[in-house]
C-alpha positions as CSV (number, residue, x, y, z in Angstrom):
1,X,90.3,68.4,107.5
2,X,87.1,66.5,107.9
3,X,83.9,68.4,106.5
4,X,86.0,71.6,105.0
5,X,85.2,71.6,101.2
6,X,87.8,72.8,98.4
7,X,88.5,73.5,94.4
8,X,91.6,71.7,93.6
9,X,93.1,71.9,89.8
10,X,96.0,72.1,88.1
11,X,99.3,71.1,88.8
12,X,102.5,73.3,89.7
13,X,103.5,75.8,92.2
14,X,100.4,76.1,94.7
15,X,98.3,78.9,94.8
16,X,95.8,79.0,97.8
17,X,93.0,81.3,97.9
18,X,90.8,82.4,100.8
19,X,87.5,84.0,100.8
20,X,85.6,86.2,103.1
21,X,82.4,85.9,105.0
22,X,79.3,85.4,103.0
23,X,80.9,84.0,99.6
24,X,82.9,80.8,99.3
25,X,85.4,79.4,96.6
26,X,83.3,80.5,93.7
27,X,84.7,84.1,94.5
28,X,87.9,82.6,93.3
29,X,86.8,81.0,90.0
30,X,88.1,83.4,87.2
31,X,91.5,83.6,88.9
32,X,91.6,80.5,88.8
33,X,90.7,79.8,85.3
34,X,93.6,82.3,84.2
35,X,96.3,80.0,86.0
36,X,95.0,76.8,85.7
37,X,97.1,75.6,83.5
38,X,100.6,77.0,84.7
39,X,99.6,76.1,89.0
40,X,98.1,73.9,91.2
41,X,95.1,76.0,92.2
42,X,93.5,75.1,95.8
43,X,90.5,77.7,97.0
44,X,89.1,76.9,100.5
45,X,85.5,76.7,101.2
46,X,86.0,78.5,105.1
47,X,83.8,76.5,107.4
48,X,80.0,77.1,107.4
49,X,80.3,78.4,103.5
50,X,80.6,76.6,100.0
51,X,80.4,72.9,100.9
52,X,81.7,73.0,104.4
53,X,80.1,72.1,107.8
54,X,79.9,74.6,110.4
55,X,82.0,74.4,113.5
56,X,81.1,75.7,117.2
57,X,83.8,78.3,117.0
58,X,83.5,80.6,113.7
59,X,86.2,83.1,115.0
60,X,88.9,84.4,112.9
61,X,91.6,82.3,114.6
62,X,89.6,79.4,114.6
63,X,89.5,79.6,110.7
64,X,92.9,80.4,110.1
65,X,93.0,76.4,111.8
66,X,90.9,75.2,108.7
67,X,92.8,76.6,106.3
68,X,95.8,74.9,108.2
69,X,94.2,71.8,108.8
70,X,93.4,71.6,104.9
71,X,97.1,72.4,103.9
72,X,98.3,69.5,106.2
73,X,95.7,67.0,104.8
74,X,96.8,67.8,101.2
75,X,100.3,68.7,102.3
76,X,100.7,71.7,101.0
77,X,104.3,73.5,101.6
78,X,105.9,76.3,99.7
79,X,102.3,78.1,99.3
80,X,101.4,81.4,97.1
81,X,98.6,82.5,99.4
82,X,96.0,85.0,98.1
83,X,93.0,86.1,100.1
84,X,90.2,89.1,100.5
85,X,87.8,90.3,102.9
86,X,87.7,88.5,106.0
87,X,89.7,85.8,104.6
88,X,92.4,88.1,104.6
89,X,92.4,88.4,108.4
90,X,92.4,85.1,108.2
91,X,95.4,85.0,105.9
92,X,97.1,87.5,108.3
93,X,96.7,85.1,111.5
94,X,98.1,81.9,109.1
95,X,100.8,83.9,108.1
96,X,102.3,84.8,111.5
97,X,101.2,81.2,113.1
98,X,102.2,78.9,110.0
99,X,105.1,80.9,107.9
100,X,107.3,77.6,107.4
101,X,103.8,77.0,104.9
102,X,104.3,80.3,102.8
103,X,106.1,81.3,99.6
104,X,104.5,84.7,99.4
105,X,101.2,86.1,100.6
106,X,98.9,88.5,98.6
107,X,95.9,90.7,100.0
108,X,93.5,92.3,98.6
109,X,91.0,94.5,100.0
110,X,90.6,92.8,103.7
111,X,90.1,93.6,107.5
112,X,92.9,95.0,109.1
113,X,93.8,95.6,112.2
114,X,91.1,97.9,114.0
115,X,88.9,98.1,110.6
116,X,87.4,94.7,111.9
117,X,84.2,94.5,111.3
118,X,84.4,97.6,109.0
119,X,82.0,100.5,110.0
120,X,80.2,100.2,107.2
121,X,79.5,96.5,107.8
122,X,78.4,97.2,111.3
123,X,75.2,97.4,110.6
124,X,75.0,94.1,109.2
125,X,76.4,92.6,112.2
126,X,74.4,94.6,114.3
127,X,71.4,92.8,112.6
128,X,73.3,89.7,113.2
129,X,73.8,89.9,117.1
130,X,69.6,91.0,117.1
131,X,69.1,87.8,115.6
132,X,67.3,89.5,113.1
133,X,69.9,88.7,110.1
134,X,69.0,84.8,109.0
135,X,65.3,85.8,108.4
136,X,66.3,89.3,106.3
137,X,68.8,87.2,104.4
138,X,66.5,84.0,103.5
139,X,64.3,86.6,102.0
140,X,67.3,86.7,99.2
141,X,66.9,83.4,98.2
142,X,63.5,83.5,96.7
143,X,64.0,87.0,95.0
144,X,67.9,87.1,94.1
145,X,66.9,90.7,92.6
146,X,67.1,92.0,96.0
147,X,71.3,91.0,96.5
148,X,71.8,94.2,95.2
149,X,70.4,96.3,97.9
150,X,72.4,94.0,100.8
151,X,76.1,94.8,101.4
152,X,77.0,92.7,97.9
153,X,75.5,95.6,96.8
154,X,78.2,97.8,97.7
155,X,80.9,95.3,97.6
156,X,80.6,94.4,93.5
157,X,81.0,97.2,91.0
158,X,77.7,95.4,89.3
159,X,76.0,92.3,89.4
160,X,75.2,90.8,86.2
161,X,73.6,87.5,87.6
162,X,72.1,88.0,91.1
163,X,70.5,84.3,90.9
164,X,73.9,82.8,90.3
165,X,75.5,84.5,93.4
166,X,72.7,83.7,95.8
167,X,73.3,80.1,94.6
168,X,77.0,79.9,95.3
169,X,77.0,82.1,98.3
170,X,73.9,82.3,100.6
171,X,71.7,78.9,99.8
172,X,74.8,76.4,100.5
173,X,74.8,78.5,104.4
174,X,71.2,78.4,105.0
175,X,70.7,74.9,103.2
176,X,72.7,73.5,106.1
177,X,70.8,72.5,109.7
178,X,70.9,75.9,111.5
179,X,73.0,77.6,109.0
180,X,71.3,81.2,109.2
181,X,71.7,81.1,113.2
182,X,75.3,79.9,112.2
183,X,76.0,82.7,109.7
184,X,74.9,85.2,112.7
185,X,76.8,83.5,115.1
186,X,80.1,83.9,112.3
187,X,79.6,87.5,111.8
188,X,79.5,88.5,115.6
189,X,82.6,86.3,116.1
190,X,84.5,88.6,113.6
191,X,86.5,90.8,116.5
192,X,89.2,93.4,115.9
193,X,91.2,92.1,119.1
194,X,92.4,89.0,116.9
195,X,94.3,91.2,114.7
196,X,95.4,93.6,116.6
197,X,97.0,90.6,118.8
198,X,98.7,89.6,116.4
199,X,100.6,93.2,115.1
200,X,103.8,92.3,116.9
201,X,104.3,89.5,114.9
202,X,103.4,91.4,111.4
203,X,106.0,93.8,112.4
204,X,108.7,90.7,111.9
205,X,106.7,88.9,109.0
206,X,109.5,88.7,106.4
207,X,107.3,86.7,103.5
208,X,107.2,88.2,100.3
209,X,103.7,90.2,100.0
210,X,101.7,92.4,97.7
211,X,99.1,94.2,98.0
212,X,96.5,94.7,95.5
213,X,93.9,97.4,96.4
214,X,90.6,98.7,95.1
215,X,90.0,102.3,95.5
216,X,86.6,102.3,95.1
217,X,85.6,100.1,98.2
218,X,83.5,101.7,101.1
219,X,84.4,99.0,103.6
220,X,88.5,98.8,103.3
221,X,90.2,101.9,102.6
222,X,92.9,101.9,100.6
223,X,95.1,103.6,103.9
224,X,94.6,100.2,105.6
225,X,96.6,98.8,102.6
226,X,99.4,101.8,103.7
227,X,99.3,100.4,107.4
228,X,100.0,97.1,106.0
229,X,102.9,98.1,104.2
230,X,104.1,100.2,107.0
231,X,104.2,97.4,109.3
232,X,104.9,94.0,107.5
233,X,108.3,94.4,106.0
234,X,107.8,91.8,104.0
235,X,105.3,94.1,101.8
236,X,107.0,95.0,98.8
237,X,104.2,97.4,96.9
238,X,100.9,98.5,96.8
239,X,98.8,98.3,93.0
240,X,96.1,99.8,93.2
241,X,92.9,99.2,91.2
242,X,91.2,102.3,90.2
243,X,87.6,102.7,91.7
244,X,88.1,98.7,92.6
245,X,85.3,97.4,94.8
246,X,85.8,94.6,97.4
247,X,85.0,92.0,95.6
248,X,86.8,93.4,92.6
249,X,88.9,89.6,92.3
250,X,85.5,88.6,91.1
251,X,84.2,91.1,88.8
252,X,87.6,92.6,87.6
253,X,90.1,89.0,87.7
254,X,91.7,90.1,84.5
255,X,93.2,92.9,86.4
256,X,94.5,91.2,89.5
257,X,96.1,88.5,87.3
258,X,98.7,90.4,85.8
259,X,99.5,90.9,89.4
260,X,100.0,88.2,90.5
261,X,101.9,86.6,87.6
262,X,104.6,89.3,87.8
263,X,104.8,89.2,91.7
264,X,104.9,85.3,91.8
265,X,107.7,85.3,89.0
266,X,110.2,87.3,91.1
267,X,112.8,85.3,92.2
């Protein structure tokens, strides 16, 4: 697992959490507080983000492998995975290639199958293959009062402390040698055909899942939570969080947590 960074605390059952593309680990930190004391609590910097190095291939596969790669170096078995946006197409590719690591498996709002990029991230990712993206986004750094009118934007309900993001999510990417080339490369790696490739093997994925939804989110519809549940069997119900945003695990952890305490207690 060399160069792939991590939040490990707590001890207990093990909770792993996954983040999408353009935040890190800190996404996870209020969960985490909540269960800190009750569960081992592991939350994966994906490559390129948080504290991790970048690798030549950024694809979706190709993280699901870090996120495997860290569970065998800290040799994690038995796992309560959780994971949202883009980390939960990486969760989905884990999931069918590494079941024999899963206790249960929790989305919330994420790609799915042909909603990958969504449509209303395309444009973003259009910057992205232009190679215009790096220099728009290092613009952030120096005036964090601009997050707001970039897709975080629309994917947080509000944003009390703009500063505080931009220093967990964007300035550990572009801090790093060719990190803002990296972070375009990432986003035009992100390709539906890895998920759809994989829907045969959802149809047969027996783990224990939930899925907790926003309803308020413009990129993931809460109907690609329904075509989850209509083809994992494993799903056993849909909560939904009214007028949730994508990155509603961040701004509205109290609700999830409920969640996922109930759903982790069933036997």
């Amino acid at each position: 697992m060399e160069g792939i960074s991590y939040v490990d605390v707590g001890e207990g059952p093990v909770s792993l959490f996954v983040h999408g593309v353009g935040t890190s680990s800190y996404l996870w930190r209020n969960v985490i507080a909540a269960f800190r004391d009750e569960r081992r609590c592991v939350a994966i910097d994906l490559p390129l983000h948080g504290g991790s190095a970048p690798r030549d291939d950024l694809s979706i596969p190709a993280l699901a492998e870090a996120v495997e790669e860290l569970c065998e170096g800290l040799g994690l078995a038995d796992v309560d995975l959780v994971a949202n946006d883009t980390g939960g197409a990486v969760a989905q590719v884990f999931a069918v290639r590494h079941r024999e690591r899963l206790r249960t498996l929790t989305l919330t709002n994420c790609d799915v199958h042909t909603n990958t990029p969504p449509e209303a991230f395309k444009p973003t990712v259009d910057l992205a293959a232009r190679g215009e993206l790096a220099a728009l986004t290092a613009l952030v750094l120096d005036r964090p009062e601009l997050l707001a009118q970039t897709a975080y934007g629309e994917g947080y309900e509000r944003i009390d402390d703009p500063a505080a993001l931009v220093e967990a999510y964007l300035r550990p990417v572009f801090a790093k040698p060719g990190g803002g080339r990296a972070f375009e490369r990432l986003l035009t790696s992100i390709d539906a055909k890895d998920l759809i490739a994989i829907e045969p093997q959802l149809t047969v994925l027996t783990v224990p899942t939930l899925l907790v939804w926003g309803t308020g989110d413009v990129f993931f519809d809460v109907s690609w939570a329904r075509w989850l549940r209509d083809t994992i069997p494993g799903v056993k119900e849909i909560v939904e969080i009214e007028g949730g945003r994508l990155f509603f695990p961040d701004d509205r952890a109290d609700e999830l947590v409920p969640h996922l305490r109930r759903f982790w207690a069933q036997p």
